[in-house]
N, C-alpha and C positions, 0 to 999 in steps of 0.2 A: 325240364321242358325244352333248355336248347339243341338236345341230341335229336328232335321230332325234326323230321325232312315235311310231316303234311299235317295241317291242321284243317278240322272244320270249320268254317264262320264263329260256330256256337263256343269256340273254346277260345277264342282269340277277341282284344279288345284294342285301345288305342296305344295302353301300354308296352304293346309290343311289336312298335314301327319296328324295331330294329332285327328283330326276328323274324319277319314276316315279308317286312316293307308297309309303305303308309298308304298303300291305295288296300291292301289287305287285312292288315289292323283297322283302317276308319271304316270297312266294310262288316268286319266283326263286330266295331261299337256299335252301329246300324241295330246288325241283325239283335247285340244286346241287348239295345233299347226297344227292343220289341217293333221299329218301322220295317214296310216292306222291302224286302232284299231279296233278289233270286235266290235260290241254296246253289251253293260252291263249296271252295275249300280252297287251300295255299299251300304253294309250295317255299318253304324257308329260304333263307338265305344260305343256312348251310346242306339243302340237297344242288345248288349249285356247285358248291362247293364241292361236295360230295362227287359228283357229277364230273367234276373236273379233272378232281385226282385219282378216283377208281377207275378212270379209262383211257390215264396219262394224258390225258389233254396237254395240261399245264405243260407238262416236259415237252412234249412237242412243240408247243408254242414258244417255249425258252428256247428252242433248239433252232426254229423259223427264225426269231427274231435276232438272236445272234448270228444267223449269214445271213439276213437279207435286209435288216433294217438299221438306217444311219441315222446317228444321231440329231440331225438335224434334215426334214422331210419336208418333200411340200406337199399341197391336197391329193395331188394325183398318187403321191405315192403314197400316202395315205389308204387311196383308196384300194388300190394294189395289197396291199400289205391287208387290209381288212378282209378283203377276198378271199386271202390264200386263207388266213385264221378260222376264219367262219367256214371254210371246204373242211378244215382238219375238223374243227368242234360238231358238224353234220354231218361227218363222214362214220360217228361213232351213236353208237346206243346207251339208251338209258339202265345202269347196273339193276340185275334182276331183281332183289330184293325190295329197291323205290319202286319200278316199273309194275311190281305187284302191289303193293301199295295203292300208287295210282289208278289202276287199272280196278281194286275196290272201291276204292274210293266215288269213281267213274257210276261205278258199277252200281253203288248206294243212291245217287244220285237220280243216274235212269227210272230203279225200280220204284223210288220216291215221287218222281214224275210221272210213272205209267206209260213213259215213253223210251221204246228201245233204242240204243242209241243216242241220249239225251244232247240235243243242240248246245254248244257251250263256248263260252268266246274268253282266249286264252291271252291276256294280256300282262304284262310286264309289270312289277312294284317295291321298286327302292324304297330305301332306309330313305334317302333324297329324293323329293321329287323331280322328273327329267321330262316332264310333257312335250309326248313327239317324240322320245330321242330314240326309243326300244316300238321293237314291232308289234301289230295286235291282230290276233287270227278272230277273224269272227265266223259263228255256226259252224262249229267243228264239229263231226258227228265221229262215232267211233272211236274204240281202242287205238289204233292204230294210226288214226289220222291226230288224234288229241297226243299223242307219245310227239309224233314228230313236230309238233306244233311247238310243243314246250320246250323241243331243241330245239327250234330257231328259234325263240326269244330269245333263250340264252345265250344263243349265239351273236342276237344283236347287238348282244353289252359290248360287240367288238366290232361297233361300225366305226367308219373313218373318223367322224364327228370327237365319240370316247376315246378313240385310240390317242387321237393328237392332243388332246384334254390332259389324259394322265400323263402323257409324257413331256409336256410344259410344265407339270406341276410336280414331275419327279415322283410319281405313283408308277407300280407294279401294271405293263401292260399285260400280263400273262390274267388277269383275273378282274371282276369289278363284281361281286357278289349281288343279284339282283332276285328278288322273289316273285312269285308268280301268282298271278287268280287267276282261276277256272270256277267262271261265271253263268250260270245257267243261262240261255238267250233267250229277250223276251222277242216273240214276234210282234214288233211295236208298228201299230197303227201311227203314233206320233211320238218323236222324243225328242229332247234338247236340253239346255243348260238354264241354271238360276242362279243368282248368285245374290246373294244376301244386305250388299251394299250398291250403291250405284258405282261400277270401275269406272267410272271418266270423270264425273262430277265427284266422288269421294262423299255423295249422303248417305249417311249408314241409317237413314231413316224411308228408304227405297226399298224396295226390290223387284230385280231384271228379269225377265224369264226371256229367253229366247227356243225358238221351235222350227221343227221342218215336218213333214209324213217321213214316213219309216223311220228306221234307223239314225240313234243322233250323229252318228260320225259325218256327217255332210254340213250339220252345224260346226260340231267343234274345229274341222277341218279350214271352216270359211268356205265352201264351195259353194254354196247358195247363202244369199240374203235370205234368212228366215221371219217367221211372225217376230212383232218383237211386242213385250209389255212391260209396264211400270206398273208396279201398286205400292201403296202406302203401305209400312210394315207393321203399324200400330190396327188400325183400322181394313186392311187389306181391299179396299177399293181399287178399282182399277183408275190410274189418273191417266194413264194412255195406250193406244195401243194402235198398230202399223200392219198392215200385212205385207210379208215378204214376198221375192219374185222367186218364189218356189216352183221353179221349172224343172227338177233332177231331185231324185230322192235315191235311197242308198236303201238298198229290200234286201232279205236270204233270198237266195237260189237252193239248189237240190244238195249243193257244198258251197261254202263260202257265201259271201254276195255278188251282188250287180248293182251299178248303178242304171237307174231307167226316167224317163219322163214321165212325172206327174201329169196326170188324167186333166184335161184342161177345166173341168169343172170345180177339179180340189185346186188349181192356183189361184184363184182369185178370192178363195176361203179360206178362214183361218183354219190353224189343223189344231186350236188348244180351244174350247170352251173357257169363259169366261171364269164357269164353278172351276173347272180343271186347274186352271193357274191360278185360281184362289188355293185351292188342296195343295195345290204343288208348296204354294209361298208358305201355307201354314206350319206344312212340314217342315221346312227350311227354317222357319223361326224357329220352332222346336231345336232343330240340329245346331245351329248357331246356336243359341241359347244355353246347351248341352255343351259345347267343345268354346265356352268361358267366354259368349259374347265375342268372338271370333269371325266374320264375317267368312262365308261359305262360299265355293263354288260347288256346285252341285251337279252331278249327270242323273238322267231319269227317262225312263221311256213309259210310256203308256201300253199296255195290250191290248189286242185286237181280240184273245180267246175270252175275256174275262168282263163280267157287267161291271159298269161305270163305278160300284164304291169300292170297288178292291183293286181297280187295275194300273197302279200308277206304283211303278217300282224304282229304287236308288240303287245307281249304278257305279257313283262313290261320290264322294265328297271330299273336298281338300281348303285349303285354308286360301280365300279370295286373293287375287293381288288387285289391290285397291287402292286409286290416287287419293291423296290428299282434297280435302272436301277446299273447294274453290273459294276467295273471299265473294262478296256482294259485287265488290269491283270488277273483278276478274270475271262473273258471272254476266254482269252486265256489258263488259267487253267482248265478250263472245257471242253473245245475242247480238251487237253491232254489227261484228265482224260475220257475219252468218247470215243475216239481212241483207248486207254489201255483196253477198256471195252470191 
């Protein structure tokens, strides 16, 4: 199995973060478990890899890094140095035999959809997870536009950020093997994040949904104050809920996106239905549940093409980062402290 440069969802699970990467494997446990998941596929670790050496990358970057990089650098040069890398690693194409591959792969995907050309958002997926640190193309349409997509992710594994990373820690800069999803795009009416435990208070007896209109990347980002909710995980009541100052939402255009302003009628409404983030958090229990009681961070959008019981899709999950649940003391000191404020 490790000689496969692409896999489908359906063939791939969690046991194979390391093959894959973990936003791609816990994508495939998804589609295993039978929840909904857009249809994609993954590129390995080793078509990077592959990538690298069949088109001398790596030798050229040995060859950059020995006349122009010193052993000891500061950001700017960093940033220098990551410049030139990423010209050499986009200056080259994808070896024909992957690029065909792909290019079916693509191809199965469209005719599966009924849509030519099928929309698809081309994001980055370590063995490690690195939130933020690799680029994400969203609504890539085409052959040709999804090729060059997937070289510059690969080529992000060579931003200043990794570059100064590996080389404090005495790691190989010529390589950092990263895999890839190509994620079918949902046109999301509404999307955002849930995450299975409370991250600030540390009660694994919560769960947070956070929301925006369109596309979630305006949530994960921080760019807007979104809706926000708590329900109880036993019981899935709603114990509170807030609406956000949802002034800017994140939509596809004709390639790529925009960001634009929300319609002043949807700001001052929530963009999640009540039932909605009940279904959301249900699923979530399920997923936690499934990956051992695990508290989840969850991405998900809702569709706009699709009636209310089918249209709420996962766009990954990864294991929460969650504080420690506060004492009574400390709970009561920050209700003080919060009052005062």
């Amino acid at each position: 199995m490790a000689e496969q440069c692409l896999f489908r969802f359906e063939e791939i699970g969690a046991e194979h973060n390391d093959l894959v990467g973990k936003k791609c494997a816990n994508l495939g446990e998804l589609t295993r478990m039978g929840l909904p998941v857009p249809p994609g596929f993954a590129l390995s670790l080793d078509a990077y890899k592959k990538f690298l050496s069949e088109t001398s990358i790596e030798q050229d970057i040995r060859k950059y890094i020995e006349q122009h990089v010193a052993e000891s650098q500061s950001i700017s040069q960093w940033a220098t140095t990551s410049k030139a890398i990423r010209q050499i690693v986009e200056s080259k194409e994808i070896p024909g035999d992957m690029s065909e591959e792909i290019t079916s792969a693509y191809n199965e995907l469209s005719g599966k959809s009924g849509v030519s050309d099928m929309p698809v958002s081309v994001r980055s997926a370590g063995a490690v997870s690195h939130p933020g640190q690799y680029e994400t193309h969203l609504n890539v349409k085409g052959r040709s536009d999804l090729l060059e997509k997937i070289i510059k992710v690969w080529s992000s594994s060579f931003n200043p950020r990794s570059l100064a990373y590996r080389a404090r820690n005495g790691l190989p800069l010529e390589n950092d093997p990263i895999g890839i999803c190509i994620l079918g795009m949902v046109n999301a009416r509404t999307a955002g994040v849930t995450l299975t435990a409370d991250p600030n208070t540390g009660d694994h007896s919560k769960i947070v949904c956070e929301a925006n209109w369109g596309l979630g990347e305006s949530v994960v980002n921080g760019s807007v104050t979104p809706d926000f909710f708590t329900l109880d995980k036993k019981s899935l009541q709603i114990l509170e809920k807030k609406i956000g100052e949802k002034g800017r939402r994140i939509s596809c255009s004709e390639t790529g996106v925009m960001e634009e302003e929300v319609p002043s009628d949807k700001i001052s409404s929530f963009c999640l239905s009540d039932e909605e983030a009940k279904q959301i958090a249900s699923f979530g229990k399920i997923i936690e549940e499934h990956f051992q009681g695990v508290p989840q961070d969850l991405e998900w959008a809702i569709s706009d093409d699709l009636p209310d019981v089918s249209n709420i899709f996962f766009l990954q999950t990864r294991p929460a980062i969650i504080s420690k649940k506060k004492s009574t003391t400390d709970q009561i000191l920050d209700l003080i402290i919060s009052r005062k404020l």
